[in-house]
Structures are given as C-alpha cells and as structure tokens.
SEFI-497433 format. One record per residue: residue in three letters; x, y, z of N, C-alpha, C, O, CB in turn. Coordinates in steps of 0.02 Angstrom, whole numbers, padded with zeros to 5 digits, always signed. Each point is the difference from the previous one (the first is absolute). Glycine has a CB too. Layout:
! residues N
ALAXYZXYZXYZXYZXYZ/...
***
This chain:
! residues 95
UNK-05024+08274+04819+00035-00038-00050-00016+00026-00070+00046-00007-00041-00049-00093+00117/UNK-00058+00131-00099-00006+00027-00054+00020+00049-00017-00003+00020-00058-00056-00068+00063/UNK+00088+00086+00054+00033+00073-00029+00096-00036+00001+00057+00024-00003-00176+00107+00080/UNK+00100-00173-00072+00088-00049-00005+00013-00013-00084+00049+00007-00036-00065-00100+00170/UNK-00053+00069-00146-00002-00038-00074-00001+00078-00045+00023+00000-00057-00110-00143+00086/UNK+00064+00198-00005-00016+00051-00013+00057+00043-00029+00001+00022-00057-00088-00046+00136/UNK+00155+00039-00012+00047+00018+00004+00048-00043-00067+00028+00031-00046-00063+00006+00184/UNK+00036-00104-00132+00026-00024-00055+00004+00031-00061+00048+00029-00025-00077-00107+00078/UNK-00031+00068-00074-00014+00031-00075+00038+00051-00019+00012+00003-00060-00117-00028+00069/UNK+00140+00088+00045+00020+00038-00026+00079-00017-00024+00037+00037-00033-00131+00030+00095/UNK+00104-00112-00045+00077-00039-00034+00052+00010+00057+00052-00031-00015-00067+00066-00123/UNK+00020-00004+00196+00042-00005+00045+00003-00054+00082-00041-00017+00042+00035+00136-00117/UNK+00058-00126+00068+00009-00061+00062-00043+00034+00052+00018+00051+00029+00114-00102-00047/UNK-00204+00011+00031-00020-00005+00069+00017-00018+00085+00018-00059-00003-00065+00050-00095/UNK+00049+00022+00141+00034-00009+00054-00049-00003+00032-00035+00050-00006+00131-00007-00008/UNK-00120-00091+00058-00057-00020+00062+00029+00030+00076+00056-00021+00014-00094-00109-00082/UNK+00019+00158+00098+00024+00005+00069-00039-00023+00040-00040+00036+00030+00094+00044-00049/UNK-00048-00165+00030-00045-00026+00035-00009+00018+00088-00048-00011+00037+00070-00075-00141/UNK+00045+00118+00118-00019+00010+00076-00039+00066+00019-00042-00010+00044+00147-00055-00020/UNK-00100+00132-00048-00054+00054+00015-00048+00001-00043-00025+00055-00010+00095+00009+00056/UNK-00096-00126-00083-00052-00020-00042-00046-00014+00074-00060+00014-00002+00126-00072-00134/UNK-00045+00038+00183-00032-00042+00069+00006+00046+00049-00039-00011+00046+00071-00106-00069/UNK+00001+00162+00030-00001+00060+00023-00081+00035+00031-00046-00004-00040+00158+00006-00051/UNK-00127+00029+00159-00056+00011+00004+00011+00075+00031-00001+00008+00061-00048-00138-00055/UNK+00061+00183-00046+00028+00037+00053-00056+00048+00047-00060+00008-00011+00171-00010-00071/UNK-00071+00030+00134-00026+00031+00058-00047-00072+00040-00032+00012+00051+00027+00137-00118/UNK+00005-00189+00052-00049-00058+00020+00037-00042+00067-00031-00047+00023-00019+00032-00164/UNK+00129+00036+00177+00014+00007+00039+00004+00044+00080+00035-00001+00051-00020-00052-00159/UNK-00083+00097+00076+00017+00045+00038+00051+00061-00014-00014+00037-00047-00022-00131+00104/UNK+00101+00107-00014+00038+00054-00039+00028-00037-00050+00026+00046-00031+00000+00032+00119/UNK-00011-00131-00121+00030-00002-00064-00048-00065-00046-00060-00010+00010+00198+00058+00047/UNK-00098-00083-00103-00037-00037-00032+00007-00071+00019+00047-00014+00037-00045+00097-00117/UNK-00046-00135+00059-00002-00059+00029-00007-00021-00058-00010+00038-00047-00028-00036+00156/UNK+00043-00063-00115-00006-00048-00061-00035-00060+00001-00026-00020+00052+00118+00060-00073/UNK-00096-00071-00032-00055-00102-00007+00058-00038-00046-00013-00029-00053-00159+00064+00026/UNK+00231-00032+00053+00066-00032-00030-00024-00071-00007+00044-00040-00013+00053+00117+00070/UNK-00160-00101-00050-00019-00077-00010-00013+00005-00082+00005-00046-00040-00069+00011+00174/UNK+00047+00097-00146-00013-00003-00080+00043+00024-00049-00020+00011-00057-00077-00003+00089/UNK+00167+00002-00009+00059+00012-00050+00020-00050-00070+00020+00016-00056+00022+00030+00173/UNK-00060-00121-00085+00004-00066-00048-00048-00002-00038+00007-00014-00060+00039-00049+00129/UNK-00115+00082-00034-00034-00029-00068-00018+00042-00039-00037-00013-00047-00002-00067+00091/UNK+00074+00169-00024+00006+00033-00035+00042+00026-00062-00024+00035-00045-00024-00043+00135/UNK+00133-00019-00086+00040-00018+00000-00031-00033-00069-00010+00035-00050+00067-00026+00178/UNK-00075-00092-00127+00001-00028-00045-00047+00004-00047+00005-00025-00056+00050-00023+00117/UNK-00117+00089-00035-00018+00048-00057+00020+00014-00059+00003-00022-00057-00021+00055+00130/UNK+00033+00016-00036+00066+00063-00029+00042-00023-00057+00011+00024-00056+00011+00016+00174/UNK-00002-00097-00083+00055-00045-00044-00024-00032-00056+00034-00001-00051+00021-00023+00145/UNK-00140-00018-00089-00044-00024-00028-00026+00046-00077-00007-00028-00054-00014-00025+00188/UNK+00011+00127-00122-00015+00029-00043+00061+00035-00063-00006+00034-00051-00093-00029+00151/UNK+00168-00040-00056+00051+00034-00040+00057+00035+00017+00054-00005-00031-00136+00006-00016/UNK+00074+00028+00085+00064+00048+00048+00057+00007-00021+00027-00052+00020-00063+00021+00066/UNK+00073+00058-00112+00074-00018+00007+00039-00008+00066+00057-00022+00003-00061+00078-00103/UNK-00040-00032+00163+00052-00002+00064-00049+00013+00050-00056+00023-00007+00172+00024-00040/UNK-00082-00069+00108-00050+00015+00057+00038+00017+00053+00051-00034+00008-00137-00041-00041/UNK+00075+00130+00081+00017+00048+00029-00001-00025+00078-00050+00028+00023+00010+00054-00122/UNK+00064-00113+00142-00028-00041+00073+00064+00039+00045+00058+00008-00019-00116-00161-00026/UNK+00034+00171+00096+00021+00010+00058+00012-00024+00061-00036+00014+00047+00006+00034-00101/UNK+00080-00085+00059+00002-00048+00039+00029+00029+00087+00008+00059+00017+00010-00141-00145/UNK-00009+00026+00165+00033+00021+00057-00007-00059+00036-00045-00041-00011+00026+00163+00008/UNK+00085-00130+00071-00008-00073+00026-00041-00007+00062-00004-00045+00042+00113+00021-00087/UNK-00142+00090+00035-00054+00021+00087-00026+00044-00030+00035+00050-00001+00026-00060+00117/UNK-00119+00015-00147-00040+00044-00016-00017+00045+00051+00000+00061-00001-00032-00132-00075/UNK+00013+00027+00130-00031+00054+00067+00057+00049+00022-00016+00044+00040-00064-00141+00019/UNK+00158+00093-00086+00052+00044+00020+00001+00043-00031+00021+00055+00018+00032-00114+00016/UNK-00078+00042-00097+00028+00056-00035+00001+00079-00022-00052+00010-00031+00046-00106+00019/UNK+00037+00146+00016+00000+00067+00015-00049+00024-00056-00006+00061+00002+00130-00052+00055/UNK-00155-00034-00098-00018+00005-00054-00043-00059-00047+00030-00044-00032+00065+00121+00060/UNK-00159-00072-00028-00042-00033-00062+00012-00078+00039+00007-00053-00030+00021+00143-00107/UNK-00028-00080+00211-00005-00073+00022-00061-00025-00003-00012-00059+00013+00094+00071+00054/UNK-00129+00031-00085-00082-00047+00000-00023-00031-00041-00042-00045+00005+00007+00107+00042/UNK+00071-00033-00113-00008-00021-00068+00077-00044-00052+00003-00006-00061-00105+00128+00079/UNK+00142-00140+00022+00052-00048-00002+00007-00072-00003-00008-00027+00054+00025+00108-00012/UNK-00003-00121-00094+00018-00072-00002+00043-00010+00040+00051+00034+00000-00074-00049-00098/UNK+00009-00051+00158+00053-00004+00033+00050-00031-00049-00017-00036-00047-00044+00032+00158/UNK+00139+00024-00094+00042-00032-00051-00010-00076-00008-00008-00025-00055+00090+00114+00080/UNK-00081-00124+00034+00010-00091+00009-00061-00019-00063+00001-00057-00023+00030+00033+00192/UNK-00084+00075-00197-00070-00028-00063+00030+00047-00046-00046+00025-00033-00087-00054+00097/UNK+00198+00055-00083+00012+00013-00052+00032-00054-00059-00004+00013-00060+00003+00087+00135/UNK+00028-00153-00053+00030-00042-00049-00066-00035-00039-00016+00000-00059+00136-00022+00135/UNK-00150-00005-00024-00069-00037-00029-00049+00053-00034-00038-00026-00040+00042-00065+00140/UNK-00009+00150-00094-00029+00034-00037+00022+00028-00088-00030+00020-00050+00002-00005+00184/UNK+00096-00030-00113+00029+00019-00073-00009-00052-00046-00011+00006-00060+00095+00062+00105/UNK-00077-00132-00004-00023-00081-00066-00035+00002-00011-00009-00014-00059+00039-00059+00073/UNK-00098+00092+00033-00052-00004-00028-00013+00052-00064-00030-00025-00048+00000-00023+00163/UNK+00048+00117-00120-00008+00044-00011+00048-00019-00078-00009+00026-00055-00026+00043+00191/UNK+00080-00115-00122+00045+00017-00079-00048-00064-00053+00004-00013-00060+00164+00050+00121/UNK-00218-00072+00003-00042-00095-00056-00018+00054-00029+00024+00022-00053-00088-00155+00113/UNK+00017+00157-00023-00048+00046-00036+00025+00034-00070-00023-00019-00054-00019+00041+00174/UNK+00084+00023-00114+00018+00052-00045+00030-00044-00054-00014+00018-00057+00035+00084+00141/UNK+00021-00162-00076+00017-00038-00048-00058-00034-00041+00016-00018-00057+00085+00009+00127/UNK-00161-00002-00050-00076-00024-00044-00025+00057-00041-00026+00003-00056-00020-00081+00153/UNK+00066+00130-00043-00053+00061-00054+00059+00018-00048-00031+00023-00048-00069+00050+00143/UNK+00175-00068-00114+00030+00001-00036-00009-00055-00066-00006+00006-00061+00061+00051+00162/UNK-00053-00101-00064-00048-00057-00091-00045+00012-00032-00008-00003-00060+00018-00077+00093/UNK-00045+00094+00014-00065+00035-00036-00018+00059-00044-00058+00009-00017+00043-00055+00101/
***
C-alpha cells in the first residue's frame, strides 16, 4: 500500500490489480495458484489509500476458467464488492 501512496505522488491515475496482486505463481505446480480470499481486503485498501481504479478479474466458475482461475473474483461477489469499495472511496474523497 505504500508504494500505492508512493505511485500517487507522481500525479498519474493509479490502477490496483487486485486479482494477480493474490496471484502465487508456479505454486500450482505446472502453473499458478492463487488466495482469491484476499482480493477484498485488498481491494479496499487500495481504494482506502486513494486509487483512482481497481483492476478485478472476475469469472462465474473460477475453477473453469482457461485462465487466472485461482486468482479470480467469483462474479455472484462482484456487486457487493464494488459498494463496498465505492463507501470507502467516497470517505477518503472528503477527506
């Protein structure tokens, strides 16, 4: 998060990519595996310190997917993740 607050300073829109933030790679064996339990509270971090945007990868079966299924929000916790994600960003904007 401090190289977030870090990136700021230089005056250009920051972008979080909370899903290969959780990313573990080769930790599958032949490919990569992921801890997609910590996308949210990474996520609102992110959002916490300022962000202009956050980067999520979703899918409606992670375990299907041809690609970055280990490290994927299932879609059905994407709506609730974005409210939460916009309280937030709307407090640190007053501030």
């Amino acid at each position: 998060m401090r190289g977030l607050a870090m990136m700021r300073e230089f005056g250009w829109p920051v972008i979080f990519d909370a899903t290969h933030s959780v990313q573990l790679p080769g930790s599958a064996g032949t490919g990569s595996g992921g801890q997609p339990q910590f996308i949210e509270p990474l996520a609102k971090a992110a959002v916490a310190v300022g962000v202009e945007g956050i980067f999520v990868e979703v899918h409606e079966a992670p375990e299907r997917a041809l690609s970055d299924g280990s490290n994927a929000l299932r879609l059905d916790r994407l709506g609730g993740l974005l409210e939460k994600l916009r309280a937030i960003d709307s407090v640190v904007k007053q501030a």
